[in-house]
C-alpha positions as CSV (number, residue, x, y, z in Angstrom):
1,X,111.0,115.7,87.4
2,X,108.2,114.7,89.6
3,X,105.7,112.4,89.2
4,X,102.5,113.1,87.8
5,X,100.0,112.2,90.0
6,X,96.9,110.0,88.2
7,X,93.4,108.7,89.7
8,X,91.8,105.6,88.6
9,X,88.5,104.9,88.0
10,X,87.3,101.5,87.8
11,X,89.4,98.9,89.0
12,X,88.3,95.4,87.1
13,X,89.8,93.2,84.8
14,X,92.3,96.2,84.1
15,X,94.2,96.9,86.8
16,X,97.2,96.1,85.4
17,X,97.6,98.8,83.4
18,X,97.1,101.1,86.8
19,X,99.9,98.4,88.4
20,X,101.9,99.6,85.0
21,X,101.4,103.4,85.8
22,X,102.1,103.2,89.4
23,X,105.7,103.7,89.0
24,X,106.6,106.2,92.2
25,X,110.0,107.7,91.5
26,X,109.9,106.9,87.5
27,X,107.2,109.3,86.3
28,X,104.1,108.5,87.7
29,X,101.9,107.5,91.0
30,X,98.8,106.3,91.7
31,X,97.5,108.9,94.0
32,X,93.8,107.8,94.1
33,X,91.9,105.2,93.0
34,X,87.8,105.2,92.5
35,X,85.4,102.0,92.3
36,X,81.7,101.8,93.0
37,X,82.4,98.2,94.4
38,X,83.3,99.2,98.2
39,X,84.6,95.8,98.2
40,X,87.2,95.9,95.3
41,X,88.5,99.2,96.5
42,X,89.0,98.0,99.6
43,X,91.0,94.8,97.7
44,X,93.1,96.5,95.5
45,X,93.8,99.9,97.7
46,X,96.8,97.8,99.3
47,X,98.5,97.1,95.9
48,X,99.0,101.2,95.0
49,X,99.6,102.9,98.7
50,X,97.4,105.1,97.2
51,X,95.8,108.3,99.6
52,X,92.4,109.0,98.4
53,X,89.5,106.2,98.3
54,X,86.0,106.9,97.2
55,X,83.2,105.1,95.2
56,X,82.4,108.3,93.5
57,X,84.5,109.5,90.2
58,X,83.7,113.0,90.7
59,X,85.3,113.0,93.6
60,X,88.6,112.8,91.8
61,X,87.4,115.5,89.2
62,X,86.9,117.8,91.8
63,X,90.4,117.4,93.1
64,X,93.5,119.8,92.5
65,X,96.3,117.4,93.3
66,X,95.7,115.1,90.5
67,X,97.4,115.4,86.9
68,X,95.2,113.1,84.8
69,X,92.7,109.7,85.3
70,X,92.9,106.7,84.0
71,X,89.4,105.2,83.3
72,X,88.8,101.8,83.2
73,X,84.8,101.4,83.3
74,X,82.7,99.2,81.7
75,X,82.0,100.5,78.3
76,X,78.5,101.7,78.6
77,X,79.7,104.5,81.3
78,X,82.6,106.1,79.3
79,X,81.1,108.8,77.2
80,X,79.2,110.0,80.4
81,X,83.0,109.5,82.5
82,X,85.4,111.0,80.1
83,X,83.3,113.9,79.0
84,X,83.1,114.9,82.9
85,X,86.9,114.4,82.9
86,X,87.6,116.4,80.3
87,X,85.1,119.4,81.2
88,X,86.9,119.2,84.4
89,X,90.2,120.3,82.7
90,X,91.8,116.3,83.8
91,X,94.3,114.5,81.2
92,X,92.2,111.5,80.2
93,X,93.6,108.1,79.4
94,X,90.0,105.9,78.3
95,X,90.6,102.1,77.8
96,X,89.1,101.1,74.9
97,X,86.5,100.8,73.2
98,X,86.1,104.7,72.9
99,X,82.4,104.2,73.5
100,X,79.6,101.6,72.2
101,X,78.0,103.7,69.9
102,X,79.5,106.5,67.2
103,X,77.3,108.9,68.4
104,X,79.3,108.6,71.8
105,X,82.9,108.4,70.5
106,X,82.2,112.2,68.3
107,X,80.8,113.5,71.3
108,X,84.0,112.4,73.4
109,X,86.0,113.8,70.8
110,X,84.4,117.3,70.2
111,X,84.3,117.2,74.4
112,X,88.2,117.3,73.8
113,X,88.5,120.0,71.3
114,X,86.2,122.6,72.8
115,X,87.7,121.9,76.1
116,X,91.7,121.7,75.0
117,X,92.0,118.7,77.6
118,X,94.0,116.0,76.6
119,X,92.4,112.8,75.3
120,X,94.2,109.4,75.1
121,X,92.9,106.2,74.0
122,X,94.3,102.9,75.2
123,X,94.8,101.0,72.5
124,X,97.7,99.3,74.0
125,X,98.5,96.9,71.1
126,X,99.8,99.5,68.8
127,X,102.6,99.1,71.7
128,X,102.8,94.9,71.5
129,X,105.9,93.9,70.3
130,X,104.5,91.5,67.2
131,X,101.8,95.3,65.5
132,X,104.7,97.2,65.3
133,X,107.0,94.6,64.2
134,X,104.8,93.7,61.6
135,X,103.8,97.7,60.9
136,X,107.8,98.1,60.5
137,X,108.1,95.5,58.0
138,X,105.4,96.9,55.9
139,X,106.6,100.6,56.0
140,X,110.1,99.3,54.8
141,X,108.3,97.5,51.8
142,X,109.5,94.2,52.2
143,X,106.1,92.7,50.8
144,X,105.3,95.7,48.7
145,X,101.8,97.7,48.8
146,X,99.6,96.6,50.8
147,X,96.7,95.5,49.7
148,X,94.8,93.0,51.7
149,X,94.6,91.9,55.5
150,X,93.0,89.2,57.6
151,X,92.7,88.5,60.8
152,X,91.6,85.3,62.4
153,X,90.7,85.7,66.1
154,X,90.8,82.6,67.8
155,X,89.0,83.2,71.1
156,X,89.4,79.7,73.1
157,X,89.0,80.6,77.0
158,X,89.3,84.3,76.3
159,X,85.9,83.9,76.4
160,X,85.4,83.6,80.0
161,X,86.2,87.3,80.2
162,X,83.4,87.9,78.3
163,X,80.3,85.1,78.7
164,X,81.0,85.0,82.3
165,X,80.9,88.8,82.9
166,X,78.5,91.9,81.9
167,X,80.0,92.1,78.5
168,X,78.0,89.4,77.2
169,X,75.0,92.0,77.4
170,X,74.7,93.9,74.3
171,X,73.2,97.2,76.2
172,X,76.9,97.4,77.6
173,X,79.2,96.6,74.7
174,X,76.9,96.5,71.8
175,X,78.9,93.1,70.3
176,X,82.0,91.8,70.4
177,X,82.5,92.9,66.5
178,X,82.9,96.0,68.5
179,X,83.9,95.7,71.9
180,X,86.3,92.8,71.5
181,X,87.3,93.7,67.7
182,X,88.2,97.1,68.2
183,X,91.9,95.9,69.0
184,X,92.4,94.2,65.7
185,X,90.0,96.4,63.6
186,X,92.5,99.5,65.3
187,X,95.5,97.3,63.7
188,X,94.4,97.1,60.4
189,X,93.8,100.7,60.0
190,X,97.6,101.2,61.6
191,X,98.8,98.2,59.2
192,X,96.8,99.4,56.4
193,X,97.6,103.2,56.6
194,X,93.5,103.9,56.1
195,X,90.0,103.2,57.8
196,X,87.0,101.3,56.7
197,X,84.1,103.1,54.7
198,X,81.6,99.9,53.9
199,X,81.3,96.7,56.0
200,X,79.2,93.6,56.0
201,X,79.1,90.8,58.3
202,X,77.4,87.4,59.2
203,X,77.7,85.8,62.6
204,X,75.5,84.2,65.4
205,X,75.3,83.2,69.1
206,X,76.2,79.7,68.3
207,X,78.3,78.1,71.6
208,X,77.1,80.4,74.4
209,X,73.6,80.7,73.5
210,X,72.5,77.9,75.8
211,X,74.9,77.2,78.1
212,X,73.9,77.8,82.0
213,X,73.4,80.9,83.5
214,X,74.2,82.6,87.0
215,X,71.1,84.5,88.3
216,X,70.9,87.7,88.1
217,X,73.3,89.5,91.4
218,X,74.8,86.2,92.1
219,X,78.9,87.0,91.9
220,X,81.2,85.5,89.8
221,X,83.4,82.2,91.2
222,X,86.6,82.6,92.8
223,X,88.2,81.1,89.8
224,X,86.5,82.4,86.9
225,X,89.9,83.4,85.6
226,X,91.9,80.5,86.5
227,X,90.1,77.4,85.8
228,X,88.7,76.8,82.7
229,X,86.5,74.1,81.3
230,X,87.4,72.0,78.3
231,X,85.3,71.5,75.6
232,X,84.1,74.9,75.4
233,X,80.2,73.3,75.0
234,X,81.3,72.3,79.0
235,X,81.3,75.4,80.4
236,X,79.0,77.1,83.0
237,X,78.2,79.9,85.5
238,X,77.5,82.7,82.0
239,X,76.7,86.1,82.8
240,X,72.5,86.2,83.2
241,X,72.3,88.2,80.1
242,X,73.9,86.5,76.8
243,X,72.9,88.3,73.8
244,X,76.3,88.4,71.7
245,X,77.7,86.8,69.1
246,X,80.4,84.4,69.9
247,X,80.8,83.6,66.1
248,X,81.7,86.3,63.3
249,X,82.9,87.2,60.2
250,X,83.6,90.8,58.8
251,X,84.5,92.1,55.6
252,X,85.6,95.6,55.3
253,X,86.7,98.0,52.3
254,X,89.0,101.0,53.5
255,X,89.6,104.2,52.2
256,X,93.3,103.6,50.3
257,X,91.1,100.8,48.3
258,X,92.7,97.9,50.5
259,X,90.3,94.9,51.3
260,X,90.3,93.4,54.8
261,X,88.8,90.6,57.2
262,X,88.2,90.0,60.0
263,X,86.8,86.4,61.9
264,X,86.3,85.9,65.6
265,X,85.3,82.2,66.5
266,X,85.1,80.8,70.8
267,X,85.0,77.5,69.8
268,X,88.8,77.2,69.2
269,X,91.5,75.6,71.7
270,X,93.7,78.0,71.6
271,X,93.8,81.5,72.1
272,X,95.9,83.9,69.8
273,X,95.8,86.4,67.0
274,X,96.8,85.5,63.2
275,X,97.4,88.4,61.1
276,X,98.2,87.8,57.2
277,X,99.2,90.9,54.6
278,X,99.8,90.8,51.1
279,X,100.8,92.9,49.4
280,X,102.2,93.6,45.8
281,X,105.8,91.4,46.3
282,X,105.0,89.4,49.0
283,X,103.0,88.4,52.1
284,X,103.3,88.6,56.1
285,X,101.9,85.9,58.5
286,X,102.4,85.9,62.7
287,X,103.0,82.5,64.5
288,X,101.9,83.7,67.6
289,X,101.6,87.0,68.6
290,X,103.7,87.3,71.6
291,X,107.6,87.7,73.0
292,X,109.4,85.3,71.3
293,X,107.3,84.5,68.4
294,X,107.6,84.5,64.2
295,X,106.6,86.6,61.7
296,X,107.3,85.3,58.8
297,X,107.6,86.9,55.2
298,X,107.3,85.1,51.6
299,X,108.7,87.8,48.8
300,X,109.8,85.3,46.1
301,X,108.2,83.0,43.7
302,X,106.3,81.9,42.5
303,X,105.5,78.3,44.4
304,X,104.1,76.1,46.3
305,X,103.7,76.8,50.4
306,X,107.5,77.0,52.1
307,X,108.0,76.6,55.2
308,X,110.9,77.6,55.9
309,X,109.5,81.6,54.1
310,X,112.3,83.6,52.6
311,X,112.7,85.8,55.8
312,X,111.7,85.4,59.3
313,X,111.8,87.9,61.9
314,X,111.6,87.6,66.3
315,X,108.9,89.1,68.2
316,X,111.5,91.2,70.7
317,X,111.4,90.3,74.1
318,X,109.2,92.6,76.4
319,X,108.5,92.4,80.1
320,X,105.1,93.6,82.0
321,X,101.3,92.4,80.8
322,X,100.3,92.0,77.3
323,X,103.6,91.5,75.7
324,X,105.3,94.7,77.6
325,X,102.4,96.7,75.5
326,X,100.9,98.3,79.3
327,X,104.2,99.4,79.8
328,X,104.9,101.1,76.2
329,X,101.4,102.6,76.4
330,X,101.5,104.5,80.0
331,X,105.3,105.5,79.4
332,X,103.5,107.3,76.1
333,X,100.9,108.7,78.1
334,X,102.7,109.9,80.4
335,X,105.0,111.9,77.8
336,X,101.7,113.1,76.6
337,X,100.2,114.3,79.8
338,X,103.2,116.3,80.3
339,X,104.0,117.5,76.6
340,X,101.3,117.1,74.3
341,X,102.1,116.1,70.8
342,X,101.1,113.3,68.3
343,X,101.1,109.7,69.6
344,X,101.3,106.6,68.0
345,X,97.4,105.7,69.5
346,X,95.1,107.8,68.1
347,X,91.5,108.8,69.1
348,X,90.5,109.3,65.8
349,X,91.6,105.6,65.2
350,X,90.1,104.9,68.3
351,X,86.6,106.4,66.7
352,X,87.3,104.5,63.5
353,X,87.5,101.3,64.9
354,X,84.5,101.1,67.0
355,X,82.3,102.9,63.8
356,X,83.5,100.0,62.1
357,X,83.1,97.4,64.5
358,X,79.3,99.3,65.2
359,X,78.1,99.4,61.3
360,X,79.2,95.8,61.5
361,X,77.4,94.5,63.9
362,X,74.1,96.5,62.7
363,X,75.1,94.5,59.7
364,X,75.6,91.5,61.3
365,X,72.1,91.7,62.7
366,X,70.5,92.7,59.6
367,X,71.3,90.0,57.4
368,X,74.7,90.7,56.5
369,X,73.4,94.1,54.8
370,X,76.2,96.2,53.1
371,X,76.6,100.0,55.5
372,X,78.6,102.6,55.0
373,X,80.7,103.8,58.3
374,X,79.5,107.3,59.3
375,X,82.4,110.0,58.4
376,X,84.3,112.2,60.9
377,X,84.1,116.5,60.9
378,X,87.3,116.8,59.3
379,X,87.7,119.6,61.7
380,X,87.9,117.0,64.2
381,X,90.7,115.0,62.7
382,X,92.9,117.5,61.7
383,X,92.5,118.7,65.2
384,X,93.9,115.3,66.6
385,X,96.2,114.8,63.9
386,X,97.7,117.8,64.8
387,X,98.3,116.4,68.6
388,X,95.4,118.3,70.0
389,X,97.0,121.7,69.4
């Protein structure tokens, strides 16, 4: 079998996942790679042996000797950048978010349908070891039905990826209810077997607000990603525009009736993911969320808090960036590229999450005002759900 032969476009804080799908001899290759940073392309061209170079994606489009693109843009760029893709008959991996607004997302999706080219959405944490773990415990019914989930997203110097870059302007990401939420608001619907009809939320710009600023076109330091300042209130050298919230909370009501949450705070010293379900005989709760971790379950009672739970269950071992997840997720790809069929991500998911994370945030800014998350054509789902047959 030989390997399918993938472009990249956009070569930032992602590039692992095109390190993850540059496999030569094992399924795939990175055969070109695309940046409008001359620079960057210049840096990371030695790291893929990669043939074709250019600061212009529709280069690649135009190209017969490539199987499928990955993009990894900023967030503003890929409804404009996978509908070219797709029109251009390429296999399309989009890192997520889908888009920034709904409006964006349906026309990526209806793109896909009218066009037959397949559409993939990186959600790679439906491939970290702790989601399905957790997903596997609820589908055997160890705590019952379902019927609430919270998630508590403590940022700490994840941050810096954000403050210190352009996705602390909201004309590129909208708000981090959407653009950094969109993981966890994805694992709730996966967890939760539904998607979110009515949100309200409440946050603010409460840490980063007034911390210093680079001016505008002066670069990021050397060791933005290594060094980080502690307290948070210390820290410097913020992206010129800063107009997201740092602080959040969102309540959502799904479809199946389940009730979720979901809080993102950057003031906390650590940096992880806390996931709790209860459900009719029991709840789950992560300690940690990577290789090596707990998930605990309590199914017995009633009492007082145990430590010791009645069951507890290992977060497998995984090698490769974010928990083996990159790995999982381009191996899936690449079976899709070739085959076609359903997948465990999901682009209607994919548009799910980010209209929830987007009615949140208009709610957010409104006061905490109760909206209603914009349906999909039901053409359009069944479509997908079929695996874009």
């Amino acid at each position: 079998m030989e390997d399918l032969r993938i472009g990249v476009i956009g070569l930032g804080l992602r590039t692992s996942l095109a390190l993850s799908a540059h496999r030569p001899g094992k399924g795939s290759v990175v055969a070109a790679l695309c940046d409008s940073d001359p620079a960057v392309l210049k840096r990371q061209a030695g790291r893929f042996e990669a043939e074709i170079l250019t600061e212009d994606y529709r280069e690649l489009l135009d190209r017969k000797d490539l199987d499928a693109v990955i993009v990894m843009t900023p967030d503003d760029t890929h409804e404009r950048i996978a509908v070219a893709a797709l029109e251009a008959g390429k296999a399309v991996y989009l890192e997520k978010p889908l888009h920034i607004t709904v409006e964006g997302c349906d026309n990526i999706l209806r793109t896909a349908k009218r066009t037959g080219t397949r559409l993939y959405v990186g959600h790679n944490m439906r491939h970290m070891g702790v989601v399905r773990l957790m997903r596997d415990i609820i589908q055997k019914g160890v705590i019952g039905e379902p019927k609430t989930i919270w998630v508590r997203h403590f940022v700490s110097y994840g941050g810096d990826y954000y403050f210190k870059d352009w996705h602390a302007d909201r004309t590129r990401t909208t708000g981090l209810l959407l653009q950094k939420a969109a993981h966890d608001l994805d694992v709730i619907h996966w967890l939760a077997g539904g998607y979110t009809t009515r949100v309200n939320a409440l946050g603010d710009l409460m840490l980063y607000g007034d911390l210093p600023r680079r001016e505008p076109g002066t670069p990021r330091p050397d060791n933005w990603l290594k060094e980080f300042e502690w307290p948070p209130t210390e820290r410097k050298n913020l992206h010129h525009v800063v107009d997201v919230e740092d602080v959040s909370v969102m309540n959502m009501r799904l479809d199946n009736g389940i009730i979720a949450a979901y809080q993102q705070c950057h003031f906390s010293p650590d940096y992880v993911r806390n996931y709790t379900v209860i459900g009719t005989e029991g709840r789950l709760e992560n300690f940690g969320d990577g290789p090596g971790d707990t998930v605990k379950v309590w199914n017995t009672g009633p009492s007082s808090y145990r430590d010791d739970c009645d069951i507890a269950y290992q977060v497998p071992d995984a090698k490769g960036s974010h928990g083996g997840a990159d790995t999982g997720i381009i191996g899936e790809f690449n079976r899709f590229v070739r085959e076609g069929g359903v997948t465990d991500t999901s682009p209607v998911a994919a548009r799910m999450s980010v209209a929830a994370g987007y009615m949140a945030t208009m709610s957010l800014r409104d006061g905490g005002m109760p909206y209603d998350v914009p349906p999909l054509d039901p053409e359009l789902i069944a479509y997908f759900d079929r695996g874009q047959v």
